[in-house]
DSSP file (Angstrom, degrees, kcal/mol; ACC not computed):
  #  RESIDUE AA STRUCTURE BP1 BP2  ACC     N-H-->O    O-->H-N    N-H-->O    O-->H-N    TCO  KAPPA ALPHA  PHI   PSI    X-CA   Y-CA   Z-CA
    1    1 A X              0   0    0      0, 0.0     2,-0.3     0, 0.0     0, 0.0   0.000 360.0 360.0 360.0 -60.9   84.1   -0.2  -18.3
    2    2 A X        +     0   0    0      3,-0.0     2,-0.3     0, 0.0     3,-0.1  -0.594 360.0 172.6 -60.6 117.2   87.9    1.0  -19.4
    3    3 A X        -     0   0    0     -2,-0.3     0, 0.0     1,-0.1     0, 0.0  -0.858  45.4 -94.2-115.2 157.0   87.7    2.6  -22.7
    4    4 A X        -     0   0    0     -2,-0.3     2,-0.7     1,-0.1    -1,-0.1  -0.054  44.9-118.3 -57.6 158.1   90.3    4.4  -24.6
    5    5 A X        -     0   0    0     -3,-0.1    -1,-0.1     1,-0.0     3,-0.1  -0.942  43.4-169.8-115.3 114.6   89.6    8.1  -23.5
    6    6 A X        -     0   0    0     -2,-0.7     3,-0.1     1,-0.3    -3,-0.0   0.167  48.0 -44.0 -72.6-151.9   88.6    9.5  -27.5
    7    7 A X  S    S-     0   0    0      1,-0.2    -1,-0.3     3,-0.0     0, 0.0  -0.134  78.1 -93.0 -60.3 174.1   88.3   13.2  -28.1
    8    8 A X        -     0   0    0     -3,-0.1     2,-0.3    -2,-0.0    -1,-0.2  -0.243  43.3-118.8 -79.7-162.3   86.4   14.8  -25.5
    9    9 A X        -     0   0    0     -3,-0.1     2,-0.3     2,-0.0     5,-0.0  -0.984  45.5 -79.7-111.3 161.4   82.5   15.0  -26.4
   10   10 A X    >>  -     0   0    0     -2,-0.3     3,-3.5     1,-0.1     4,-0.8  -0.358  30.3-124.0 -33.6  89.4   81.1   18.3  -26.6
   11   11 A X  H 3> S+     0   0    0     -2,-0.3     4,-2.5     1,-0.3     5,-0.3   0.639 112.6  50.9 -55.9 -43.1   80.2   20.0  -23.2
   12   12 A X  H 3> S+     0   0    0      2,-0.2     4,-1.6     3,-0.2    -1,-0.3   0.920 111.1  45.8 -44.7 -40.9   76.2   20.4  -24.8
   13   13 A X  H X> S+     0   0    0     -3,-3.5     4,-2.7     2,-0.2     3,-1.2   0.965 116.6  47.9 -75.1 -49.0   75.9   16.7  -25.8
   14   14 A X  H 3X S+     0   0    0     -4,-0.8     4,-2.4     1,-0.3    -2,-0.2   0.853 112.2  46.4 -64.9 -14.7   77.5   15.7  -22.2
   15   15 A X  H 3X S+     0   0    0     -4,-2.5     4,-2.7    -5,-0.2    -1,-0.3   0.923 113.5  49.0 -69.6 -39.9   75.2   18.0  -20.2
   16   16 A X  H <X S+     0   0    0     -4,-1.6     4,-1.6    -3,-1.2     5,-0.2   0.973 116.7  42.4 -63.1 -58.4   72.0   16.7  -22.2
   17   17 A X  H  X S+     0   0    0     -4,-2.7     4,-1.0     1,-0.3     3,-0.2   0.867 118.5  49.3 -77.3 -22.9   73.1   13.0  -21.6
   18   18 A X  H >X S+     0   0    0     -4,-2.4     4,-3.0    -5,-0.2     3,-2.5   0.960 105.5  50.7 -24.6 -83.4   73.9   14.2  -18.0
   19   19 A X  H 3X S+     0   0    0     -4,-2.7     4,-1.5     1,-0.3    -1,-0.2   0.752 117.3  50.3 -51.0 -25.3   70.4   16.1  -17.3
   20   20 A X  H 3X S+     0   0    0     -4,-1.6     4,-1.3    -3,-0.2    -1,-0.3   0.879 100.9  51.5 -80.9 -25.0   68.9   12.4  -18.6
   21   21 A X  H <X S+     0   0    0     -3,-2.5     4,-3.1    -4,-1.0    -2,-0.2   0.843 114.4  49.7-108.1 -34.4   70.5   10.0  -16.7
   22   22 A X  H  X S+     0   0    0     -4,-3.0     4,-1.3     1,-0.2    -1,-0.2   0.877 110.6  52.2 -87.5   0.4   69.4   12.3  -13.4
   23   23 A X  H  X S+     0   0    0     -4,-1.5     4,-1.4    -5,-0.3    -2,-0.2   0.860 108.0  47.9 -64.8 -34.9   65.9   12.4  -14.7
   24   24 A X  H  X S+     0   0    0     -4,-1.3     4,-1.8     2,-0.2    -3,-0.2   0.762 112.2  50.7 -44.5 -48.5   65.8    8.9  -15.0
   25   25 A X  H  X S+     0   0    0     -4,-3.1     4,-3.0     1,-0.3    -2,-0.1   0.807 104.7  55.4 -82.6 -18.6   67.1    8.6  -11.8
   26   26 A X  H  < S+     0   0    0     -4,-1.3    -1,-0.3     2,-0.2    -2,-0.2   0.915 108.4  51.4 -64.7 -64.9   64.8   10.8  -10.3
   27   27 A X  H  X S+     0   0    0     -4,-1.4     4,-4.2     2,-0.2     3,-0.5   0.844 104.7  52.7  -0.3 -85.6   62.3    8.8  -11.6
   28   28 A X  H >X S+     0   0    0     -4,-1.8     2,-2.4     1,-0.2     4,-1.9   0.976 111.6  44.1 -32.6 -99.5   63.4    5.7  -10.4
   29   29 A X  H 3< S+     0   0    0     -4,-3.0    -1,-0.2     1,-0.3    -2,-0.2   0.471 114.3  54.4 -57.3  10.5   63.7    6.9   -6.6
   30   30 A X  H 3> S+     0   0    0     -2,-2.4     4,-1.0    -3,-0.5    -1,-0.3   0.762 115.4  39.1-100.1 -59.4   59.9    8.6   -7.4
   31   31 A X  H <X S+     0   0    0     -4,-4.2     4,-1.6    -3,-1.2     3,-0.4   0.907 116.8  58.7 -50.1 -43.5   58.5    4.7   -8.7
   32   32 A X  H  X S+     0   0    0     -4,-1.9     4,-2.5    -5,-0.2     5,-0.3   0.982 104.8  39.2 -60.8 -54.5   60.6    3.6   -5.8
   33   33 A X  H  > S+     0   0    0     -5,-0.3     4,-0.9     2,-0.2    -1,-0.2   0.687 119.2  53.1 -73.8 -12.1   58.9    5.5   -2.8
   34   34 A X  H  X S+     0   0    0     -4,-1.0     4,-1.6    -3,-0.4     5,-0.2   0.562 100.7  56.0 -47.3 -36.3   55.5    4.8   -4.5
   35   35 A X  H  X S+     0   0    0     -4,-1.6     4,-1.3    -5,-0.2    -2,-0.2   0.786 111.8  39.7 -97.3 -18.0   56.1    1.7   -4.6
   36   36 A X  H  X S+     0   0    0     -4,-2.5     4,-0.8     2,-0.2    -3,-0.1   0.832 111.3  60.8 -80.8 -44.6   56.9    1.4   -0.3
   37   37 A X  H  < S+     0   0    0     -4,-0.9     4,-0.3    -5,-0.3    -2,-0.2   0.925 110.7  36.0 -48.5 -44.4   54.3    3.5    0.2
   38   38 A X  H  X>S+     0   0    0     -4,-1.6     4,-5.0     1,-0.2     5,-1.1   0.839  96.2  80.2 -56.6 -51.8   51.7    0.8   -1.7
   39   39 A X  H  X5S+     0   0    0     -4,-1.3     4,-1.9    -5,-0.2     3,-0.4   0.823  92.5  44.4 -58.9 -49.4   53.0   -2.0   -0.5
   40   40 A X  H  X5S+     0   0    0     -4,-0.8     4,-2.7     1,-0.2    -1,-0.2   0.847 117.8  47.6   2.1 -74.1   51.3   -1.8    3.1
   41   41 A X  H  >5S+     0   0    0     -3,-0.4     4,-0.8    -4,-0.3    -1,-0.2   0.760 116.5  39.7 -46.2 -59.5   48.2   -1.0    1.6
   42   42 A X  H  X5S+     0   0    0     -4,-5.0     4,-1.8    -3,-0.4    -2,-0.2   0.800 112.1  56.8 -86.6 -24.2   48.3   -3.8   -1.1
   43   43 A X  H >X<S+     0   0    0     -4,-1.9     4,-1.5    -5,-1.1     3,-1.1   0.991 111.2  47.3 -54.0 -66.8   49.8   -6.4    1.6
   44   44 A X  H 3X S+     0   0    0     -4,-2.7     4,-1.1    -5,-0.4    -2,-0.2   0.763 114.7  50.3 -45.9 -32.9   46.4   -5.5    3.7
   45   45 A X  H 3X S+     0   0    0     -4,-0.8     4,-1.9     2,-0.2    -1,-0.3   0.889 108.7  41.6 -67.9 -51.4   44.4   -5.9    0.7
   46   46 A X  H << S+     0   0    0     -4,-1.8    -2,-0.2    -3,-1.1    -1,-0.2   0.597 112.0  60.2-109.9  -6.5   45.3   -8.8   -0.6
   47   47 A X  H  < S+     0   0    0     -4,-1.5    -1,-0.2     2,-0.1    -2,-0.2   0.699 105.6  49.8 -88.4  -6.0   45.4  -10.3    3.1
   48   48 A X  H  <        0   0    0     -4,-1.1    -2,-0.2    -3,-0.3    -3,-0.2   0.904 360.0 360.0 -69.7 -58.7   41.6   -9.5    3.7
   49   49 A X     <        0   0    0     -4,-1.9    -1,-0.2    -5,-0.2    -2,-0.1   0.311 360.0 360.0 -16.5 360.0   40.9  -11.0    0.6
């Protein structure tokens, strides 16, 4: 986790890796609330079966 703090990096690069890590996360919490919605649905399903 502690790393030496180098130069800084470039305000461009860190906004790009920035803009990824909340798209990804966004992502994530998108799969996530899919995935509560289903589970009802697939529970019911698979207890009719």
């Amino acid at each position: 986790m502690f790393r030496l703090q180098q130069s800084q990096p470039d305000p461009a690069e860190e906004q790009k890796r920035v803009a990824a890590e909340v798209r990804n996360n966004f992502i994530m919490f998108g799969a996530l609330c899919i995935a509560i919605r289903l589970a009802p649905i697939v529970l019911q399903h698979l207890k009719n079966a």
